[in-house]
Every structure is written in C-alpha cells, then in structure tokens.
N, CA, C, O and CB atoms as a CASP TS submission, in Angstrom:
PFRMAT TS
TARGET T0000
AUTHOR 0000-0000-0000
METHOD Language model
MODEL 1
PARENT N/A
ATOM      1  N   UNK     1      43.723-114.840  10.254  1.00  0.00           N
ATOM      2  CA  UNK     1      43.374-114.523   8.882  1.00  0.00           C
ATOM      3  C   UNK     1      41.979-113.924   8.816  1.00  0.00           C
ATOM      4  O   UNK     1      41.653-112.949   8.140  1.00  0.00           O
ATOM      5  CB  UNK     1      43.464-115.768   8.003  1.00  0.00           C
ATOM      6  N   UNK     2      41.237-114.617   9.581  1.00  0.00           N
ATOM      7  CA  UNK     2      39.688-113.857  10.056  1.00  0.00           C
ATOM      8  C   UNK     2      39.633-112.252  10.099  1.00  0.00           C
ATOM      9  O   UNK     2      39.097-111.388   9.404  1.00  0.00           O
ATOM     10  CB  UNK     2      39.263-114.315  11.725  1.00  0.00           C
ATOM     11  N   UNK     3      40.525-112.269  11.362  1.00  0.00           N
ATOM     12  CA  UNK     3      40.973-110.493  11.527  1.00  0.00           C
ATOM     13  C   UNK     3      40.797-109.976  10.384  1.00  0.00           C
ATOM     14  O   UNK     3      39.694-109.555  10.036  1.00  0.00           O
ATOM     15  CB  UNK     3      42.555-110.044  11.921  1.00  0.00           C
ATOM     16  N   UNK     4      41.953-109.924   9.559  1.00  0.00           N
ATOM     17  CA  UNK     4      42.438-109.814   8.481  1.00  0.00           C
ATOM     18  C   UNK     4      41.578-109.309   7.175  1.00  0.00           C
ATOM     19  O   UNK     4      41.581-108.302   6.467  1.00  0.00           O
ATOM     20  CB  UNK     4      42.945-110.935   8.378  1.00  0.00           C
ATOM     21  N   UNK     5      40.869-110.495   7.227  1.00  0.00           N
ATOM     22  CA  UNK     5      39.800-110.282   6.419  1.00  0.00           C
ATOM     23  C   UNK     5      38.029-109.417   6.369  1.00  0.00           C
ATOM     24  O   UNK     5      37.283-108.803   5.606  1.00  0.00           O
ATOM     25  CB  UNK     5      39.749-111.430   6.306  1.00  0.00           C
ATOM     26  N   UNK     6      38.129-109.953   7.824  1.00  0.00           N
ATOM     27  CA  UNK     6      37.159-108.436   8.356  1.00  0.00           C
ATOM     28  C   UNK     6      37.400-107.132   8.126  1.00  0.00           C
ATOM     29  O   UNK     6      36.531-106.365   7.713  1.00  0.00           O
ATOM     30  CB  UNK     6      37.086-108.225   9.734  1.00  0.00           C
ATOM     31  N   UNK     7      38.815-106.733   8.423  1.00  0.00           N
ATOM     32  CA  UNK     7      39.365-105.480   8.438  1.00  0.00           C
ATOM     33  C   UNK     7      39.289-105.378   6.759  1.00  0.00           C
ATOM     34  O   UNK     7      38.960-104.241   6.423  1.00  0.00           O
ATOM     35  CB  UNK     7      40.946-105.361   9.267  1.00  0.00           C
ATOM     36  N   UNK     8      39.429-105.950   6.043  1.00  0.00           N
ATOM     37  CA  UNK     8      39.927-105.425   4.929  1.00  0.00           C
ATOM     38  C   UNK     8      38.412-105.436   4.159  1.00  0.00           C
ATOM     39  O   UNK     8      38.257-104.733   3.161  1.00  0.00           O
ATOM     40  CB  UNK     8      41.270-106.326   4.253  1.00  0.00           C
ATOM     41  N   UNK     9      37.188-106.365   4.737  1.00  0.00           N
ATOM     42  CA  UNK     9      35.912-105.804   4.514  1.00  0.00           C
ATOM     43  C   UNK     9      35.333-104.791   4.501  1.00  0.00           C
ATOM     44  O   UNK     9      34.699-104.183   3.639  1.00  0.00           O
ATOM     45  CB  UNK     9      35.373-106.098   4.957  1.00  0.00           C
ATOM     46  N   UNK    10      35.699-104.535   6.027  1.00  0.00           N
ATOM     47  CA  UNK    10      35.155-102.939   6.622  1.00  0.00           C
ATOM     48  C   UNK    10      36.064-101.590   5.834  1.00  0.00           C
ATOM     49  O   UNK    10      35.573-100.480   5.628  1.00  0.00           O
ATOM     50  CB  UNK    10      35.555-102.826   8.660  1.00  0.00           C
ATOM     51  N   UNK    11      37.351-101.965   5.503  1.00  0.00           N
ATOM     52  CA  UNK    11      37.481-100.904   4.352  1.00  0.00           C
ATOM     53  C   UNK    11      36.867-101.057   3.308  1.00  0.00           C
ATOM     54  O   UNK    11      36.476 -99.994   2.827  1.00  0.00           O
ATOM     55  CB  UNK    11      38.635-100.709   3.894  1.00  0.00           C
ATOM     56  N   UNK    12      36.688-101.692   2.909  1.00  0.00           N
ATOM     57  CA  UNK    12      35.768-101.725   1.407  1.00  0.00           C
ATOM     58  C   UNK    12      34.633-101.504   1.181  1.00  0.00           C
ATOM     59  O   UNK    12      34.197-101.229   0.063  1.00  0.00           O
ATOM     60  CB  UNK    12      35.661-102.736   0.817  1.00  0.00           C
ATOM     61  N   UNK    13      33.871-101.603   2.369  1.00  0.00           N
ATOM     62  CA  UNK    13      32.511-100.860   2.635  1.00  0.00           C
ATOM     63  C   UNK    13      32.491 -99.525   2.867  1.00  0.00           C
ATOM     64  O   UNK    13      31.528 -98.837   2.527  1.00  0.00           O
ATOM     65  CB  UNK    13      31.857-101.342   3.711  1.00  0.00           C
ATOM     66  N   UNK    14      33.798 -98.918   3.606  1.00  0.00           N
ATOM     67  CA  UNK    14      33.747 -97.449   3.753  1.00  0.00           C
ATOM     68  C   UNK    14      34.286 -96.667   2.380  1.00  0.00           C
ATOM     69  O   UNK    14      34.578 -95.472   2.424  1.00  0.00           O
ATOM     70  CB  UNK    14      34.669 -97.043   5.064  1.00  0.00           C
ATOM     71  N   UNK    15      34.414 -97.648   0.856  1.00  0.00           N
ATOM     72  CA  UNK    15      35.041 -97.500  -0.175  1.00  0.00           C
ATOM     73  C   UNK    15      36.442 -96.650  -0.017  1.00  0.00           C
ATOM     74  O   UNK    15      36.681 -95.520  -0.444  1.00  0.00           O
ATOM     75  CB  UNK    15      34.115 -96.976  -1.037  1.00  0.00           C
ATOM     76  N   UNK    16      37.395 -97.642   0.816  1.00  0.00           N
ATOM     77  CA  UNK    16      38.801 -97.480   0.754  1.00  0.00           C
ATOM     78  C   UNK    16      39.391 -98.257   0.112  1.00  0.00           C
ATOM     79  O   UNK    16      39.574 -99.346   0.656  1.00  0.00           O
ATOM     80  CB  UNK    16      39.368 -97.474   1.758  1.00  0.00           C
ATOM     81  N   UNK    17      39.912 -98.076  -1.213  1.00  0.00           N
ATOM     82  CA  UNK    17      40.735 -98.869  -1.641  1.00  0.00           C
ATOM     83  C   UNK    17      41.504-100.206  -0.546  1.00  0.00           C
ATOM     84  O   UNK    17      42.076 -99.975   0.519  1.00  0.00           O
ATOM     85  CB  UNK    17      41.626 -97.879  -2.192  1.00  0.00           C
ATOM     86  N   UNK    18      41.396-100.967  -0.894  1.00  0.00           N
ATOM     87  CA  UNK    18      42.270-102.439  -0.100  1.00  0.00           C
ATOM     88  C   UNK    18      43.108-102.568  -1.095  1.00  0.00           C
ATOM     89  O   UNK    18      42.718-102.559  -2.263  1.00  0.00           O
ATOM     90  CB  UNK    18      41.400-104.101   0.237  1.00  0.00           C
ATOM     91  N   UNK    19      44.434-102.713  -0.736  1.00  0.00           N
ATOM     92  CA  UNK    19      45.467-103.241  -1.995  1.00  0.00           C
ATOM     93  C   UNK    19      45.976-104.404  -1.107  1.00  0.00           C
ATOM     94  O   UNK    19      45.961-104.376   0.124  1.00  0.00           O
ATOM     95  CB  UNK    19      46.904-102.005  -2.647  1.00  0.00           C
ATOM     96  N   UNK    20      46.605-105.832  -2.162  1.00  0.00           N
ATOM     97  CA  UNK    20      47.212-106.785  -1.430  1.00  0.00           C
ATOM     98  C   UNK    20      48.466-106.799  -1.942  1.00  0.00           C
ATOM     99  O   UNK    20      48.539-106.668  -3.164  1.00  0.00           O
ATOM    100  CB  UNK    20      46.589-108.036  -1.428  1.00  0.00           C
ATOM    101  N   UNK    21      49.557-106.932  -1.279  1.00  0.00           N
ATOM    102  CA  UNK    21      50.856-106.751  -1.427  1.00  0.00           C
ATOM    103  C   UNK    21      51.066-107.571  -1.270  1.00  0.00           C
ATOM    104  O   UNK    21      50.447-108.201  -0.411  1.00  0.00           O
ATOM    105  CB  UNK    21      51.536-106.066  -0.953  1.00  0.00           C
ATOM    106  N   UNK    22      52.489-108.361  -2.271  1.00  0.00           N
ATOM    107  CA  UNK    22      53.072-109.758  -2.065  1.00  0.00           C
ATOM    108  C   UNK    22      54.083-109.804  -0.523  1.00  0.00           C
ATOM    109  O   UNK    22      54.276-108.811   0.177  1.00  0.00           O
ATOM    110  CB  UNK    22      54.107-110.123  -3.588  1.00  0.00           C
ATOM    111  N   UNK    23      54.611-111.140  -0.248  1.00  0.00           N
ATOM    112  CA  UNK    23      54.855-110.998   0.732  1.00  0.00           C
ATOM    113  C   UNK    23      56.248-109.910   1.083  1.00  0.00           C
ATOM    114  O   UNK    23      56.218-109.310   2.158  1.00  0.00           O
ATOM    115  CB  UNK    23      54.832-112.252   1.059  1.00  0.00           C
ATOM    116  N   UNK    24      57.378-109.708   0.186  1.00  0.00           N
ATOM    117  CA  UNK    24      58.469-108.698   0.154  1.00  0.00           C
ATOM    118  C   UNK    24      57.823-107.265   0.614  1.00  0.00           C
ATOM    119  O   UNK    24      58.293-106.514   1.469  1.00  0.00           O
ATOM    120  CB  UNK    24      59.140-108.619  -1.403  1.00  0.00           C
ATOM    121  N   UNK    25      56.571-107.053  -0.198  1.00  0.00           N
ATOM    122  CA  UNK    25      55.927-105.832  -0.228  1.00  0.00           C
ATOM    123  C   UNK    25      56.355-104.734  -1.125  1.00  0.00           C
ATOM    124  O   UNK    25      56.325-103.504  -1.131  1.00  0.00           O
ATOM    125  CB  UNK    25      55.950-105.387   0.957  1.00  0.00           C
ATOM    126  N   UNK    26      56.951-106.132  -2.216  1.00  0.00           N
ATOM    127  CA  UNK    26      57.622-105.412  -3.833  1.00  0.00           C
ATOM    128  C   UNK    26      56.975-106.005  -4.784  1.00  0.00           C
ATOM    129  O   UNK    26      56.985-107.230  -4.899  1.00  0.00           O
ATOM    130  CB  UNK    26      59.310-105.664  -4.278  1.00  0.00           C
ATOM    131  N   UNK    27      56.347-105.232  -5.564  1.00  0.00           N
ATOM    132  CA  UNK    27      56.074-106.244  -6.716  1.00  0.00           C
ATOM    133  C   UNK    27      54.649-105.770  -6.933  1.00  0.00           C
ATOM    134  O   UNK    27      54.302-104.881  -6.155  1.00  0.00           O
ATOM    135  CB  UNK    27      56.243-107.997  -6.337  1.00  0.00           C
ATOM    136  N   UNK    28      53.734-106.178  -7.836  1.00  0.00           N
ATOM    137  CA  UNK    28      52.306-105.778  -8.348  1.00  0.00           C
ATOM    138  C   UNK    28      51.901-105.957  -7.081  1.00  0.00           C
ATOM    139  O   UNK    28      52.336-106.714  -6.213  1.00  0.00           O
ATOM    140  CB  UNK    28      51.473-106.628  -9.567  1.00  0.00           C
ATOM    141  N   UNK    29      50.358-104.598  -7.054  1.00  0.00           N
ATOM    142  CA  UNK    29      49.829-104.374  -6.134  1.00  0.00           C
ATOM    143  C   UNK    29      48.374-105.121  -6.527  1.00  0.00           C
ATOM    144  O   UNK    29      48.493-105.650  -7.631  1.00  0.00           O
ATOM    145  CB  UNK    29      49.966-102.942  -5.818  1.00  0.00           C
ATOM    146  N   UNK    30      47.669-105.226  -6.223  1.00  0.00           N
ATOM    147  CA  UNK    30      45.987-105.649  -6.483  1.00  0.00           C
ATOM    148  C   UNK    30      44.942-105.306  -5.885  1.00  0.00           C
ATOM    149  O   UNK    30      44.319-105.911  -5.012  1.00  0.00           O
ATOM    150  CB  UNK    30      45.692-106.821  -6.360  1.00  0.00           C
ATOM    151  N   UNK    31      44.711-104.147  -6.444  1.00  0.00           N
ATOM    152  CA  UNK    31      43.101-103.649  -6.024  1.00  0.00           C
ATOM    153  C   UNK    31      41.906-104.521  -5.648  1.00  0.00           C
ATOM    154  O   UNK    31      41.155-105.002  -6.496  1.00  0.00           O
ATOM    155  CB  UNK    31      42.511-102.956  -7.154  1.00  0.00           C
ATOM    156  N   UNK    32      41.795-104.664  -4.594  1.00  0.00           N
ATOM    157  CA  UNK    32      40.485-106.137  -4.016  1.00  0.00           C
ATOM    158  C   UNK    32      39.542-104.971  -4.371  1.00  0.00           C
ATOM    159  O   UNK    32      39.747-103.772  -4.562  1.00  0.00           O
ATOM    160  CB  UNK    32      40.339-107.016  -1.796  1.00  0.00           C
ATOM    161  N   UNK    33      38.125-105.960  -4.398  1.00  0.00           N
ATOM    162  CA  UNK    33      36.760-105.917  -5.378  1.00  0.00           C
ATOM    163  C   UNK    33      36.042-106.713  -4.335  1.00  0.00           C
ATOM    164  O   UNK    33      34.828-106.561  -4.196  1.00  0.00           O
ATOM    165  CB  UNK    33      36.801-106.702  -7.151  1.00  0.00           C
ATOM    166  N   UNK    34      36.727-107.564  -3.584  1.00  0.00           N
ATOM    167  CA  UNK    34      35.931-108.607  -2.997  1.00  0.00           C
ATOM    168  C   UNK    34      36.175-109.074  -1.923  1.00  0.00           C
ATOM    169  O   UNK    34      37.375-109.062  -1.652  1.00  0.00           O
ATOM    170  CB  UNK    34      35.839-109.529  -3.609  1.00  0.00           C
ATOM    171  N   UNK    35      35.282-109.646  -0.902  1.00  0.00           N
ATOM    172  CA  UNK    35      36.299-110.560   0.111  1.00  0.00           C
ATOM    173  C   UNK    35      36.608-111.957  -0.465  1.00  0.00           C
ATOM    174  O   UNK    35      37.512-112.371   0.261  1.00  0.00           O
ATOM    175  CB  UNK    35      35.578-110.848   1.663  1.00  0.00           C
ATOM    176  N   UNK    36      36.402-112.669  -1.159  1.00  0.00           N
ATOM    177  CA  UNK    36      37.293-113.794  -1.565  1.00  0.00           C
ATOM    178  C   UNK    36      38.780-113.366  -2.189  1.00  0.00           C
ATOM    179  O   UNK    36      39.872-113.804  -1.826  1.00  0.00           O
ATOM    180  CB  UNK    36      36.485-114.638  -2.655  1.00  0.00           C
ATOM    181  N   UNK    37      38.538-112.496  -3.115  1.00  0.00           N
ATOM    182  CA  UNK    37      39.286-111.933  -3.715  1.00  0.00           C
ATOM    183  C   UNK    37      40.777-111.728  -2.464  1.00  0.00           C
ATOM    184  O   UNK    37      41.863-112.279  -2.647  1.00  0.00           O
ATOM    185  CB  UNK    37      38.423-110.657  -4.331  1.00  0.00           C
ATOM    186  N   UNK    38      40.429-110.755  -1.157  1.00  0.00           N
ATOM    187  CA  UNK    38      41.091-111.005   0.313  1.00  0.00           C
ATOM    188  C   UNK    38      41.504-112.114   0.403  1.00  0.00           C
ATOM    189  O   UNK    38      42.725-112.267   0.359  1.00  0.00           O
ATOM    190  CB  UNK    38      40.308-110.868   1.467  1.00  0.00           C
ATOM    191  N   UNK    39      40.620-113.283   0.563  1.00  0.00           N
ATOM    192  CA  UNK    39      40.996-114.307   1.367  1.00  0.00           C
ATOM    193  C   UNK    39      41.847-115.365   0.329  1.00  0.00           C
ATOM    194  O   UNK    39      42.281-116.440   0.742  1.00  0.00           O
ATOM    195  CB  UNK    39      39.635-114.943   2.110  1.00  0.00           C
ATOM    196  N   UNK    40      42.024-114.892  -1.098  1.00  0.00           N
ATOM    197  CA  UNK    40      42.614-115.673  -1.830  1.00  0.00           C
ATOM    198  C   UNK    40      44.321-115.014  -1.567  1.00  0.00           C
ATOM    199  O   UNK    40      45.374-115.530  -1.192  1.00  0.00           O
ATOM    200  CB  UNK    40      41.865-115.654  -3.392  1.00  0.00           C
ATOM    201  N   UNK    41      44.005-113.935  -1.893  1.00  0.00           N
ATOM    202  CA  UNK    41      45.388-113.018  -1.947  1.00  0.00           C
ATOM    203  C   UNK    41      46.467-113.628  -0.547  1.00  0.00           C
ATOM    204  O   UNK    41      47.622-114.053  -0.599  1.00  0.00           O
ATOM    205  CB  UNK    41      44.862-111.005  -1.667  1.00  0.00           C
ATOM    206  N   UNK    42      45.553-113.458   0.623  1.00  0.00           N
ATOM    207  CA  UNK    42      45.933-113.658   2.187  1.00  0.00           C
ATOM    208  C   UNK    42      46.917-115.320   2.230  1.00  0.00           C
ATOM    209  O   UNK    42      48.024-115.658   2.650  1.00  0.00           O
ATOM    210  CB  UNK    42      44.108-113.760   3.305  1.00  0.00           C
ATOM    211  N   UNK    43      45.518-116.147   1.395  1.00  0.00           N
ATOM    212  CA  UNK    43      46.417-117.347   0.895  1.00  0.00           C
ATOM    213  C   UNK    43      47.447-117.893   0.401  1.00  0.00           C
ATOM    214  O   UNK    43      48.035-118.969   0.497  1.00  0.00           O
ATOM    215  CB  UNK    43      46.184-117.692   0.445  1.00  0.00           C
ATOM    216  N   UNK    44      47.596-116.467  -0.417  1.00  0.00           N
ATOM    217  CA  UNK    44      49.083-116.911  -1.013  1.00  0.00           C
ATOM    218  C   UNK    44      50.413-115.837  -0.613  1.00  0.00           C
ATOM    219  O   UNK    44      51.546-115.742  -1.085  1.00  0.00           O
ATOM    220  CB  UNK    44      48.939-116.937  -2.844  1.00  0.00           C
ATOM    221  N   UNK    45      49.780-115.175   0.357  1.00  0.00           N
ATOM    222  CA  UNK    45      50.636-115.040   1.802  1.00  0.00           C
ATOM    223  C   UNK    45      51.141-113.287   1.569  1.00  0.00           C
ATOM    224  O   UNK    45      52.199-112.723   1.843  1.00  0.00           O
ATOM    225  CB  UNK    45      52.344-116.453   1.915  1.00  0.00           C
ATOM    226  N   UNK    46      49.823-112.767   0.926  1.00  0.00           N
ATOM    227  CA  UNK    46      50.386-111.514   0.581  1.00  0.00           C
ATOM    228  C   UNK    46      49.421-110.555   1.953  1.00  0.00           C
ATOM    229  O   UNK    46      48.961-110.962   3.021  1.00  0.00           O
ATOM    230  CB  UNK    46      50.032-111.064  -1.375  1.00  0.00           C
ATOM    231  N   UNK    47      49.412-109.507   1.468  1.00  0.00           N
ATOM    232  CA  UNK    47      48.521-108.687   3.245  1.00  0.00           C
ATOM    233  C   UNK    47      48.381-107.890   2.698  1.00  0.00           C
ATOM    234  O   UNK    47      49.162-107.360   1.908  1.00  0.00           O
ATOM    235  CB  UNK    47      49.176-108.223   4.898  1.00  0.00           C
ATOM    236  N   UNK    48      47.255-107.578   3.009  1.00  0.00           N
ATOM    237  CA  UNK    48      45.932-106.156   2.807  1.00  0.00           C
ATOM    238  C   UNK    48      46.662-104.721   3.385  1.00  0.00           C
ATOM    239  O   UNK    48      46.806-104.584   4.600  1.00  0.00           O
ATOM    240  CB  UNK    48      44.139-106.484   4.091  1.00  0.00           C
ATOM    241  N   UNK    49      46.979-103.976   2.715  1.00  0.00           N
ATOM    242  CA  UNK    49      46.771-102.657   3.395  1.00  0.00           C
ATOM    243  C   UNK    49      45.769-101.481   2.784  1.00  0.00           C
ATOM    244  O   UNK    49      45.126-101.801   1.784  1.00  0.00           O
ATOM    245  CB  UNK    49      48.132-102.072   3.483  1.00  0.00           C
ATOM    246  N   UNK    50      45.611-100.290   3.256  1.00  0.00           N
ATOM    247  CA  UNK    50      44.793 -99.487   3.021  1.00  0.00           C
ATOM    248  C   UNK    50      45.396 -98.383   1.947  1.00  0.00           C
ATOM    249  O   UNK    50      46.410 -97.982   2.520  1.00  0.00           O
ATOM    250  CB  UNK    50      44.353 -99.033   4.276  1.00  0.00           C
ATOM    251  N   UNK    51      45.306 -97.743   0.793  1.00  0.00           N
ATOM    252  CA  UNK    51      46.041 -96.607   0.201  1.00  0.00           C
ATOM    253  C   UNK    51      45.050 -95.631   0.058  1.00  0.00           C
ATOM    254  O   UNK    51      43.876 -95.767   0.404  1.00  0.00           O
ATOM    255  CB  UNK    51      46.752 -96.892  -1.133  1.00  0.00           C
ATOM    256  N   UNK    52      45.476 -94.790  -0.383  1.00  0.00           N
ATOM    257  CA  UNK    52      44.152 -92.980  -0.431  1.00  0.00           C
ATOM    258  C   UNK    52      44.151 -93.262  -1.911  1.00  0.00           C
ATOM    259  O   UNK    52      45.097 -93.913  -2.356  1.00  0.00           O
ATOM    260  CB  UNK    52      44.968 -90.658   0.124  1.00  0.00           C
ATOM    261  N   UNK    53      43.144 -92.824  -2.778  1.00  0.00           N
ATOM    262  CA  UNK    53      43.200 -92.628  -4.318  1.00  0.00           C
ATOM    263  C   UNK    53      44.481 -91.912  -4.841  1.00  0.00           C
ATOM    264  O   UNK    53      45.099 -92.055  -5.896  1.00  0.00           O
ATOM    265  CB  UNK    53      41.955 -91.772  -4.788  1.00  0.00           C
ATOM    266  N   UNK    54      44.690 -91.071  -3.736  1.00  0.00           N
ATOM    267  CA  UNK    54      45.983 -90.174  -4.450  1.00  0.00           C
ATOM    268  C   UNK    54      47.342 -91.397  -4.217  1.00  0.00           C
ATOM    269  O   UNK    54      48.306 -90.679  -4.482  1.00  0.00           O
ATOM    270  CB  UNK    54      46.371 -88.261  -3.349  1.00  0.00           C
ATOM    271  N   UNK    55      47.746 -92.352  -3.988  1.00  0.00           N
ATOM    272  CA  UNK    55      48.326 -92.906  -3.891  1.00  0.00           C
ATOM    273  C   UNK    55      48.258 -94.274  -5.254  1.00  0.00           C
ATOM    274  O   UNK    55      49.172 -94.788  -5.898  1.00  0.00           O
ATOM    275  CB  UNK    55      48.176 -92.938  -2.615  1.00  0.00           C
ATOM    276  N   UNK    56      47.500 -94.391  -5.265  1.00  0.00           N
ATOM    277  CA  UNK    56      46.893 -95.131  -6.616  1.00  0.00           C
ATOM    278  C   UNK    56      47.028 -94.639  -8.261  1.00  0.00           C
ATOM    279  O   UNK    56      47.149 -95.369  -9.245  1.00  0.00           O
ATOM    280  CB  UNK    56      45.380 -95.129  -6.379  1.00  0.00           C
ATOM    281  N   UNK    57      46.966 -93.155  -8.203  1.00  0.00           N
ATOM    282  CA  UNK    57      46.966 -92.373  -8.970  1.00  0.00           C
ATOM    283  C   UNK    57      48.532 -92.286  -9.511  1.00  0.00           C
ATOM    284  O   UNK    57      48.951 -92.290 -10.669  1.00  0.00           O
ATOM    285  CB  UNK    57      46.326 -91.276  -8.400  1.00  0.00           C
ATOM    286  N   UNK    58      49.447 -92.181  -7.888  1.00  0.00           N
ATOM    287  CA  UNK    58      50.957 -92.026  -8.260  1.00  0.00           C
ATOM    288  C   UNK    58      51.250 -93.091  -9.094  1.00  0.00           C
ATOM    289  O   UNK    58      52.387 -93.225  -9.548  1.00  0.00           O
ATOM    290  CB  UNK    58      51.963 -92.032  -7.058  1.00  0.00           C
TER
END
C-alpha cells in the first residue's frame, strides 16, 4: 500500500491528475487532492490510476 501511495504522490507533484477507482473499476471516479485522501480511498480497496486532463474532460 506504501508503493501505492508513493506512486500516486509522485504523480501529484508532477500535477497528474490521480483518480481512485472503486474496486470493479465502475462507478464514480475521485480526483485525489491529497495523500490521505490516497491512503483513505486505497482503504476502502479502490486503486489509484493516472488520467490526462483530456480524459477528465470526456
């Protein structure tokens, strides 16, 4: 989960959107702001990936 949460730091410092996806990988997405924000999401068993603005936009 460490991993996890590093990685999804270091995007957010390079201001890449982090979205957390539930665990299906259907359903509301959530723009992280934060690393707790990560490590809460991670908790309830959803996972960080990376999207481009133009993907956000769609």
């Amino acid at each position: 989960m460490d991993a996890l949460l590093r990685w999804a730091c270091r995007a957010q410092n390079a201001a890449t959107p982090v979205v957390l996806v539930g665990p299906s990988g259907v359903g509301k997405t959530h723009l992280v702001r934060s690393a707790l924000a990560v490590r809460q999401g991670l908790s309830m068993g959803q996972k960080p990936r990376l999207v481009s603005a133009a993907n956000l936009m769609a």
